[in-house]
N, C-alpha and C positions, 0 to 999 in steps of 0.2 A: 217353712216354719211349722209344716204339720197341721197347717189349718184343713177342715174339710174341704177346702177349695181348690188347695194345692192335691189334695187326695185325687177330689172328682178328675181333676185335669190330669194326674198323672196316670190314670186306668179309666179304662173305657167302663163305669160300672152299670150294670143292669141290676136288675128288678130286686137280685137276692146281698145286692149291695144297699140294700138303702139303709138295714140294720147298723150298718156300719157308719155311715154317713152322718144318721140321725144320732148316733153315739158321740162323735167326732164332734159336732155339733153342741151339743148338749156338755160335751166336756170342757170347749171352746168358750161356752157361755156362761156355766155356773159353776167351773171351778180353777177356772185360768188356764185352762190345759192339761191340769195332773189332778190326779187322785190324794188328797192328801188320807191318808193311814193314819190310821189312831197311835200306833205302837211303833212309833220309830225310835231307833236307836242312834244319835246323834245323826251321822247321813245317810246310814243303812234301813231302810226298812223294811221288816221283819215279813217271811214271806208266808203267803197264803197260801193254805194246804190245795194239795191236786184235788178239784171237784169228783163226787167220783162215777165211775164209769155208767151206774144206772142211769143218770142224771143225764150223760153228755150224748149217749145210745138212746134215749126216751124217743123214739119216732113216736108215738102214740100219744103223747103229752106235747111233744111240741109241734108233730104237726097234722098227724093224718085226724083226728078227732076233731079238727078243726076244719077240714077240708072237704065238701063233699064230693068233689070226685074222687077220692081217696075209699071216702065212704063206700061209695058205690063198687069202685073194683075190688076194696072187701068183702062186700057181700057176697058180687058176683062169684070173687074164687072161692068161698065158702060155698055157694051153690055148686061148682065144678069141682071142690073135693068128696062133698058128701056124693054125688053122680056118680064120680070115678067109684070110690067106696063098692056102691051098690051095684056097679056095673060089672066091679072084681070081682065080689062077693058072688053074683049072679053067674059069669061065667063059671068060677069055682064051683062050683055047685053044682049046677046045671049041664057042665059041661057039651055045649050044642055036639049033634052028630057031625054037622058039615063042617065043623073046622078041626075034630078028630080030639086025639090026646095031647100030641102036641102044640096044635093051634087054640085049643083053649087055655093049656097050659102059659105061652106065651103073649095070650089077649090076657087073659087072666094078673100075672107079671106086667102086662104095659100096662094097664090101667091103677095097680097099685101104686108101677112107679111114677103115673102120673099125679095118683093122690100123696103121692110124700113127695114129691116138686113142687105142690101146691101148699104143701104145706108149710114147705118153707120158704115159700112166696110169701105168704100168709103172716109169717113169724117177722117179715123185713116192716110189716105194717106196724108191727108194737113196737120193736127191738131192733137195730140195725148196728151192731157194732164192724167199725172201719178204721183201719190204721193205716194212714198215709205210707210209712217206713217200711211197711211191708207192702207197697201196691207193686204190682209185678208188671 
């Protein structure tokens, strides 16, 4: 019948089920089961536009600002890109004797491209957009 109970029993749900649950719930108690729509057209009713993309990609609003371990591995990789940065920047530069032209050249390259991995480590904390249809 779609109650929450028959839900809980048909899937084993964990921790990130309980939204759902609590929905089910709540829909079961103070609306019979359905949503009733303001704007129905005799049995059809009228459909709600697609929420849009900033909204349903928001990691930052829904969930890492809320989290402090989240917090904290942002920080941290903000310390570990600014590092990489200065450590690029410094080989670059500096170029040591002991690791030559091309071994600075290549320290130099691995540590940028560790600061732009990081950075778009960095970017999955605000912004995470995921399309099931296309998971490979």
């Amino acid at each position: 019948d779609g109650s929450p109970s028959d839900y809980a029993a048909s899937v084993y749900p964990v921790n990130t089920d309980k939204g759902v649950l609590l929905f089910r719930n709540w829909l079961r108690r103070f609306s019979a089961g359905r949503v009733p729509y303001r704007h129905q057209l005799g049995n059809e009713a009228t459909v709600m536009p697609p929420p849009s993309s900033d909204v349903v990609f928001d990691v930052w609003n829904a969930h890492t600002k809320h989290c402090r371990y989240c917090l904290g591995a942002l920080a941290n990789l903000k310390k570990l890109r600014i590092a990489s940065i200065a450590l690029a920047i410094c080989t670059g530069v500096c170029r040591p004797q002991k690791l030559g032209v091309v071994g600075s050249l290549v320290t130099t390259l691995g540590f940028a491209g560790l600061a732009a991995f990081v950075t778009k480590v960095i970017g999955m904390f605000y912004k995470h957009e995921y399309s099931h249809a296309e998971n490979d």
